[in-house]
PyMOL Python script that loads the backbone (N, CA, C, O; Angstrom):
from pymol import cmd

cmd.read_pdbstr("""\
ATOM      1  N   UNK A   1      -3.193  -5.619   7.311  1.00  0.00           N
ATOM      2  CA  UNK A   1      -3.290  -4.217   6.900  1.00  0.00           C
ATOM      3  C   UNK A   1      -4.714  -3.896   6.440  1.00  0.00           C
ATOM      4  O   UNK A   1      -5.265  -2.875   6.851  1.00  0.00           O
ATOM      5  N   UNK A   2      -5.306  -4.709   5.627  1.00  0.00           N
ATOM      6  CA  UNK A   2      -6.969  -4.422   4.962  1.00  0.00           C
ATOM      7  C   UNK A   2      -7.456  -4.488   6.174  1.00  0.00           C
ATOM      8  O   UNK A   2      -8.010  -3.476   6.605  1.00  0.00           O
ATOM      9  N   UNK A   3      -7.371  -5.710   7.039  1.00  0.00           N
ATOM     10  CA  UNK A   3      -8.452  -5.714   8.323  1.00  0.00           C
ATOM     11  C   UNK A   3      -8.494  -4.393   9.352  1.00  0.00           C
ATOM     12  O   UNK A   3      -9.284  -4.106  10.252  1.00  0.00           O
ATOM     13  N   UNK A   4      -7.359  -3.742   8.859  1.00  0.00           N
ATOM     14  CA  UNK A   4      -7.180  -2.486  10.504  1.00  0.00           C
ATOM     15  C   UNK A   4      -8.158  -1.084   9.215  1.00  0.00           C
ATOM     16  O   UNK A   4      -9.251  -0.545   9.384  1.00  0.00           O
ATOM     17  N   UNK A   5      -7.504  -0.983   8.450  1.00  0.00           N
ATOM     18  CA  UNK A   5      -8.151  -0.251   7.554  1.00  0.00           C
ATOM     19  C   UNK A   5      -9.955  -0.850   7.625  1.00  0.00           C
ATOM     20  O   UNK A   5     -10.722  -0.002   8.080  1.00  0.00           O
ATOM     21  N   UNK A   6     -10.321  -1.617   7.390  1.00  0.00           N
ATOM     22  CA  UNK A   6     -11.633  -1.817   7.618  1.00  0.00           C
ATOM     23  C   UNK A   6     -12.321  -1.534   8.876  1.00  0.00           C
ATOM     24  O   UNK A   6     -13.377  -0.937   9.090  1.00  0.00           O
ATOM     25  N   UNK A   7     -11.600  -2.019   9.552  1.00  0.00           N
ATOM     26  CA  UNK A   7     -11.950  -1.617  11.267  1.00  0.00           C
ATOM     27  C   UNK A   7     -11.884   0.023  11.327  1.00  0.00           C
ATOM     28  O   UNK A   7     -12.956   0.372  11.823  1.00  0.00           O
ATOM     29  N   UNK A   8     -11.162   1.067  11.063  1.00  0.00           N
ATOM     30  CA  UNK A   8     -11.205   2.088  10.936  1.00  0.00           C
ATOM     31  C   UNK A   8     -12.036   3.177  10.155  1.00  0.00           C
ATOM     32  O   UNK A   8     -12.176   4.354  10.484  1.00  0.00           O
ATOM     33  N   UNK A   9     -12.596   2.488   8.966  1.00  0.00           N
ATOM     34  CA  UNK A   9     -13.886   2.813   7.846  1.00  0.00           C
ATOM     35  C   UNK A   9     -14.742   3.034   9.065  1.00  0.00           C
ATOM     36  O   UNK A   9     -14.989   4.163   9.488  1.00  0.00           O
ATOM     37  N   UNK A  10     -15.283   1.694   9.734  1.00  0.00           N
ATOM     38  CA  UNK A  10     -16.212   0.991  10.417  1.00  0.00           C
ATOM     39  C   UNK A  10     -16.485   2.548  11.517  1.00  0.00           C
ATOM     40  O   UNK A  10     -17.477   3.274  11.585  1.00  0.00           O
ATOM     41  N   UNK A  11     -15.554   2.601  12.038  1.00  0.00           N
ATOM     42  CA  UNK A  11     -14.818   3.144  13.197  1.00  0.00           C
ATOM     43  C   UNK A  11     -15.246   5.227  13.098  1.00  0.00           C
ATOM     44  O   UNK A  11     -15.792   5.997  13.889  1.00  0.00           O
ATOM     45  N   UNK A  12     -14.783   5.356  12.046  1.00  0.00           N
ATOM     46  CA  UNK A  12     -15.019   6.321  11.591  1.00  0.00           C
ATOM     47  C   UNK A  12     -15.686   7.036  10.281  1.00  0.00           C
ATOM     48  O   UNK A  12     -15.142   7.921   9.621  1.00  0.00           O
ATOM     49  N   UNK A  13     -16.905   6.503  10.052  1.00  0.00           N
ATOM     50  CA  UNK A  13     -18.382   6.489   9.312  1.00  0.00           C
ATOM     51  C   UNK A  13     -18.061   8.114   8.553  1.00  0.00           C
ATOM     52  O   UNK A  13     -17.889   8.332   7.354  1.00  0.00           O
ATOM     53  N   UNK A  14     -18.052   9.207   9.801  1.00  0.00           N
ATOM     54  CA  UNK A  14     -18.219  10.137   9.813  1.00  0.00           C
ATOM     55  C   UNK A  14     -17.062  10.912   8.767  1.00  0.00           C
ATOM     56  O   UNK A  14     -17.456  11.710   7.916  1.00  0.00           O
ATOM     57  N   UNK A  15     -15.721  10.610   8.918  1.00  0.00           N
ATOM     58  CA  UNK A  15     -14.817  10.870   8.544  1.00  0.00           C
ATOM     59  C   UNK A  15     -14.315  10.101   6.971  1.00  0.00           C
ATOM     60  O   UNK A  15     -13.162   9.684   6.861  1.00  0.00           O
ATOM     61  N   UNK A  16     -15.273   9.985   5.862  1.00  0.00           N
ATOM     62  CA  UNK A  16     -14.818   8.591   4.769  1.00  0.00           C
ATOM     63  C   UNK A  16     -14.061   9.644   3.987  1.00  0.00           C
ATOM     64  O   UNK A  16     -13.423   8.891   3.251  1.00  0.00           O
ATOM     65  N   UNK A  17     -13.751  10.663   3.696  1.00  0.00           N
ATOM     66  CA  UNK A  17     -12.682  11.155   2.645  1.00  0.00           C
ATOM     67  C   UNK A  17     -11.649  11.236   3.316  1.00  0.00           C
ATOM     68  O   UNK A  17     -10.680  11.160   2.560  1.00  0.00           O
ATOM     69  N   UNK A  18     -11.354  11.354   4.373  1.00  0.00           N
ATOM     70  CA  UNK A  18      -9.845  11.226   4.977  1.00  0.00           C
ATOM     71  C   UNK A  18      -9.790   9.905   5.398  1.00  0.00           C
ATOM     72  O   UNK A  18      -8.825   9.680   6.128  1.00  0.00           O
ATOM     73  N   UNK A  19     -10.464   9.025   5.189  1.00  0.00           N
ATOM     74  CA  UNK A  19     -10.189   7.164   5.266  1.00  0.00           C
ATOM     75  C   UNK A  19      -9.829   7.231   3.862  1.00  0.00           C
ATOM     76  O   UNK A  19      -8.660   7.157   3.483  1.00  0.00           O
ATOM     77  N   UNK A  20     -10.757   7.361   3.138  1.00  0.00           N
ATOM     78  CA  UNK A  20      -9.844   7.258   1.001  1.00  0.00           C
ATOM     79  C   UNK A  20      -8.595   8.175   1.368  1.00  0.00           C
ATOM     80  O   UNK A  20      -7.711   7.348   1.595  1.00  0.00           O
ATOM     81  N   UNK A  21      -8.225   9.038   1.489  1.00  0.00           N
ATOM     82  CA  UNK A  21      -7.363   9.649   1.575  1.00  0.00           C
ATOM     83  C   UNK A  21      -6.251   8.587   2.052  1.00  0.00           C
ATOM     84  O   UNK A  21      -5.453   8.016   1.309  1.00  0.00           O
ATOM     85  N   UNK A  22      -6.328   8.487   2.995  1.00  0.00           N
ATOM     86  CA  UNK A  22      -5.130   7.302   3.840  1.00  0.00           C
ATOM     87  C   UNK A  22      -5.333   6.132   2.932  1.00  0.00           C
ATOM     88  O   UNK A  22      -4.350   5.397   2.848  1.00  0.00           O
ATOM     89  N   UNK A  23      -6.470   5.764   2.176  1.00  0.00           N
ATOM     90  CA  UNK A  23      -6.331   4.482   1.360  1.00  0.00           C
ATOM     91  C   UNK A  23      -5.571   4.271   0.231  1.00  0.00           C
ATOM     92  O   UNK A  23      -4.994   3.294  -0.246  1.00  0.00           O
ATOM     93  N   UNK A  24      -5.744   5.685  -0.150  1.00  0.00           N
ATOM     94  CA  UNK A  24      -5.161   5.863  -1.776  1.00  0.00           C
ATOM     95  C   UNK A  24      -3.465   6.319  -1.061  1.00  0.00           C
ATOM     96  O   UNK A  24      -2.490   5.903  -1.687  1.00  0.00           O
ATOM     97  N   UNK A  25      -3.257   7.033   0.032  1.00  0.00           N
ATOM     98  CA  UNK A  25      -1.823   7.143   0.256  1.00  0.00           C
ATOM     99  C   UNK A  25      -1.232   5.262   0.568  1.00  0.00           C
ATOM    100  O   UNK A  25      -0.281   4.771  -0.039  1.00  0.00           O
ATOM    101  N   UNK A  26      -1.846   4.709   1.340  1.00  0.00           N
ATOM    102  CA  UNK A  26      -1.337   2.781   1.098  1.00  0.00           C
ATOM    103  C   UNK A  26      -1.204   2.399   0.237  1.00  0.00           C
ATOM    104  O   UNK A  26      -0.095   1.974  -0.086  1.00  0.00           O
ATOM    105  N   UNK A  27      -2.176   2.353  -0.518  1.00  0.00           N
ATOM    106  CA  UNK A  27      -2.111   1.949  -1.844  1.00  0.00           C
ATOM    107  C   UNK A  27      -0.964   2.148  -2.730  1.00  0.00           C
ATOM    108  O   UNK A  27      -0.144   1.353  -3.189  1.00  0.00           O
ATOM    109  N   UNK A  28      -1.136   3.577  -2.871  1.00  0.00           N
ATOM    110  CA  UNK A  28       0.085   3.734  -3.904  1.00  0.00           C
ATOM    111  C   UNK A  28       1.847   3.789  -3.096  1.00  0.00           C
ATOM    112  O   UNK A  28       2.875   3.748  -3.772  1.00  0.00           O
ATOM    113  N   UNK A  29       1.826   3.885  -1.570  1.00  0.00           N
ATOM    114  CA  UNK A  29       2.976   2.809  -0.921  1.00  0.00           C
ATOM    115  C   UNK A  29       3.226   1.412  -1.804  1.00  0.00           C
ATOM    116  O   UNK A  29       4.238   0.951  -2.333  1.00  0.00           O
ATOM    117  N   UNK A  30       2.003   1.001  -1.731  1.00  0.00           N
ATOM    118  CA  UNK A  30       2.115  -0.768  -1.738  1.00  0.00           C
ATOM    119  C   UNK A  30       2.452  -0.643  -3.529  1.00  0.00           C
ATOM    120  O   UNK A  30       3.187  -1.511  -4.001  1.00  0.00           O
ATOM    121  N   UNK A  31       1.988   0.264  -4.309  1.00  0.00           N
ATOM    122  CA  UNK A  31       2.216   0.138  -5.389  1.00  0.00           C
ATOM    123  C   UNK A  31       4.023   0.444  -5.812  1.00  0.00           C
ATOM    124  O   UNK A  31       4.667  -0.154  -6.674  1.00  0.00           O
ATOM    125  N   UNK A  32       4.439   1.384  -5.035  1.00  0.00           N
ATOM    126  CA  UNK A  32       5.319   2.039  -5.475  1.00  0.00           C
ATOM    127  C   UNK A  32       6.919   1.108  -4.737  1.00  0.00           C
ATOM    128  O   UNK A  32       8.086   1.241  -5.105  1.00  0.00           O
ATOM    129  N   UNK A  33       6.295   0.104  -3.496  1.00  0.00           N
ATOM    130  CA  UNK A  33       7.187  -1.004  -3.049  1.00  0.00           C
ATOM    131  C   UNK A  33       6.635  -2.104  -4.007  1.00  0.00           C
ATOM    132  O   UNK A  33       7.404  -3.009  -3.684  1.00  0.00           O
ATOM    133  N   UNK A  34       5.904  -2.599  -4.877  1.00  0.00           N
ATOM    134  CA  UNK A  34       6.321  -3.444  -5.722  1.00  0.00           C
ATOM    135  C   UNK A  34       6.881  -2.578  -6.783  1.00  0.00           C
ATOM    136  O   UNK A  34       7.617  -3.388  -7.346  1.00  0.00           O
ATOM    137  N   UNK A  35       6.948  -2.026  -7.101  1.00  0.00           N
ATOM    138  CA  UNK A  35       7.809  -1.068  -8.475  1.00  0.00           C
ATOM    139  C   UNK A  35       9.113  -1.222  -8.024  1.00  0.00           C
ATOM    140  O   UNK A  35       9.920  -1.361  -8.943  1.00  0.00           O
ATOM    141  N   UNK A  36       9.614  -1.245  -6.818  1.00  0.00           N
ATOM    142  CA  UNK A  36      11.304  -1.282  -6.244  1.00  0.00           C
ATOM    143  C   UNK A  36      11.461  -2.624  -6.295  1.00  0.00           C
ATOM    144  O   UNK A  36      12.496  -2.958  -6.871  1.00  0.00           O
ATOM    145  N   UNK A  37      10.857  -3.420  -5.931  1.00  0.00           N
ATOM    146  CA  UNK A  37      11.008  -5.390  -5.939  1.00  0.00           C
ATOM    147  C   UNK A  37      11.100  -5.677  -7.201  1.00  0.00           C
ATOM    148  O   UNK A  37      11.877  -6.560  -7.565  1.00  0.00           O
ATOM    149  N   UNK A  38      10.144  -4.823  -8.300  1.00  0.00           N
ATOM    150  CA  UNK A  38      10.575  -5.415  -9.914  1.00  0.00           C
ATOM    151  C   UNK A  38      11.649  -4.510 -10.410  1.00  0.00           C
ATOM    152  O   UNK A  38      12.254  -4.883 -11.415  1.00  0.00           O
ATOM    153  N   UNK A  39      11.937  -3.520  -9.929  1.00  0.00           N
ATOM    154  CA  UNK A  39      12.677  -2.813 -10.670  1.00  0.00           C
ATOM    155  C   UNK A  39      14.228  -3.735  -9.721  1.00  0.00           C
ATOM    156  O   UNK A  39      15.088  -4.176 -10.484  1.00  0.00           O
ATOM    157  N   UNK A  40      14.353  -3.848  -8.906  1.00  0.00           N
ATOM    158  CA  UNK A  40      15.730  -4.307  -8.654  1.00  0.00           C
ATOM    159  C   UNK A  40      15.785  -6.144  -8.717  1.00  0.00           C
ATOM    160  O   UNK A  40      16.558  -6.888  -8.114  1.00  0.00           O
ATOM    161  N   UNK A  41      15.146  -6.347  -9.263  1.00  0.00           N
ATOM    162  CA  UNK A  41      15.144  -7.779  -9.706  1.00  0.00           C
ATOM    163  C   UNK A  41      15.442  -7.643 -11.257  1.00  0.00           C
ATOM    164  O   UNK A  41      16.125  -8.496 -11.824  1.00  0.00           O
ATOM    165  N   UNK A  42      14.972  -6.667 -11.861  1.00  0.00           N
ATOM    166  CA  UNK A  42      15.351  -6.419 -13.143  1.00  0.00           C
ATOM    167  C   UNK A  42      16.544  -5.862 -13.304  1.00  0.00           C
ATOM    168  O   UNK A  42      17.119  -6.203 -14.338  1.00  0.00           O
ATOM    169  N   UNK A  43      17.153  -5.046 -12.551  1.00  0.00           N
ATOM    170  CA  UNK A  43      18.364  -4.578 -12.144  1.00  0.00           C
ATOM    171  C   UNK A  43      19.501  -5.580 -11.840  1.00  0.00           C
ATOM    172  O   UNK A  43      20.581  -5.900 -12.336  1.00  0.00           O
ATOM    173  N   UNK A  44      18.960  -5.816 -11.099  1.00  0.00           N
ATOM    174  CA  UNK A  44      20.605  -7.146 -10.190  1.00  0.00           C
ATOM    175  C   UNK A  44      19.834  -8.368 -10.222  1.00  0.00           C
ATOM    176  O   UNK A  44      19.288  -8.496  -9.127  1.00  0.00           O
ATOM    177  N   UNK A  45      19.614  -9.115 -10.831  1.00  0.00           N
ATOM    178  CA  UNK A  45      18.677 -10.661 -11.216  1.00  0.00           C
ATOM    179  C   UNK A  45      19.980 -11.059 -10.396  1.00  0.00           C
ATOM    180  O   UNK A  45      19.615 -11.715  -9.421  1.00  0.00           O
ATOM    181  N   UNK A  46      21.226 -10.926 -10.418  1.00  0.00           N
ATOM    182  CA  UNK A  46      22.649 -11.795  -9.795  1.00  0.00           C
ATOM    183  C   UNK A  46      22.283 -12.390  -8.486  1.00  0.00           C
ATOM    184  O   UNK A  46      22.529 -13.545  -8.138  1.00  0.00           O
ATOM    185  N   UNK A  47      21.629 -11.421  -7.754  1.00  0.00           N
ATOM    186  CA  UNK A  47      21.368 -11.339  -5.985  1.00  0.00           C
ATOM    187  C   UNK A  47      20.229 -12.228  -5.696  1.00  0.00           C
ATOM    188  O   UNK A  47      19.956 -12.744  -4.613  1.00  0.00           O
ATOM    189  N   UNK A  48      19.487 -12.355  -7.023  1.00  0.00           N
ATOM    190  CA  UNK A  48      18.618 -13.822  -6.496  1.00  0.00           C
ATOM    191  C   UNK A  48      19.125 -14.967  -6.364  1.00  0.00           C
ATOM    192  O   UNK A  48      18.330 -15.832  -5.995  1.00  0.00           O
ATOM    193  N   UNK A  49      20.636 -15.423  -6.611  1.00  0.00           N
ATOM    194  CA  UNK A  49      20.715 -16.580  -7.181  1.00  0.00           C
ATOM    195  C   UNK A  49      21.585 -16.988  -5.460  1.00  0.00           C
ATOM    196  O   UNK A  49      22.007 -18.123  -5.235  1.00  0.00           O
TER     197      UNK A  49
END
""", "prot")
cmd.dss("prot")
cmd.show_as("cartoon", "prot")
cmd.util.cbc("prot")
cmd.orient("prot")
């Protein structure tokens, strides 16, 4: 995922606030899917076992 995102910076020089734009929308994906992995591990700990 970082490497295609880098390749795309690279790619499109011209365009860097709509590359942050798409970075900060991943980001806070990736933030907001670990918030569901701790929150339902804190939730149902049962389903790990």
């Amino acid at each position: 995922m970082g490497l295609i995102l880098i390749i795309l910076a690279k790619g499109s020089s011209g365009h860097k606030m709509k590359f942050i734009t798409h970075l900060g929308f991943y980001l806070s994906l990736a933030a907001a899917l670990i918030f569901a992995i701790v929150f339902f591990m804190d939730v149902f700990p049962l389903t790990l076992k």
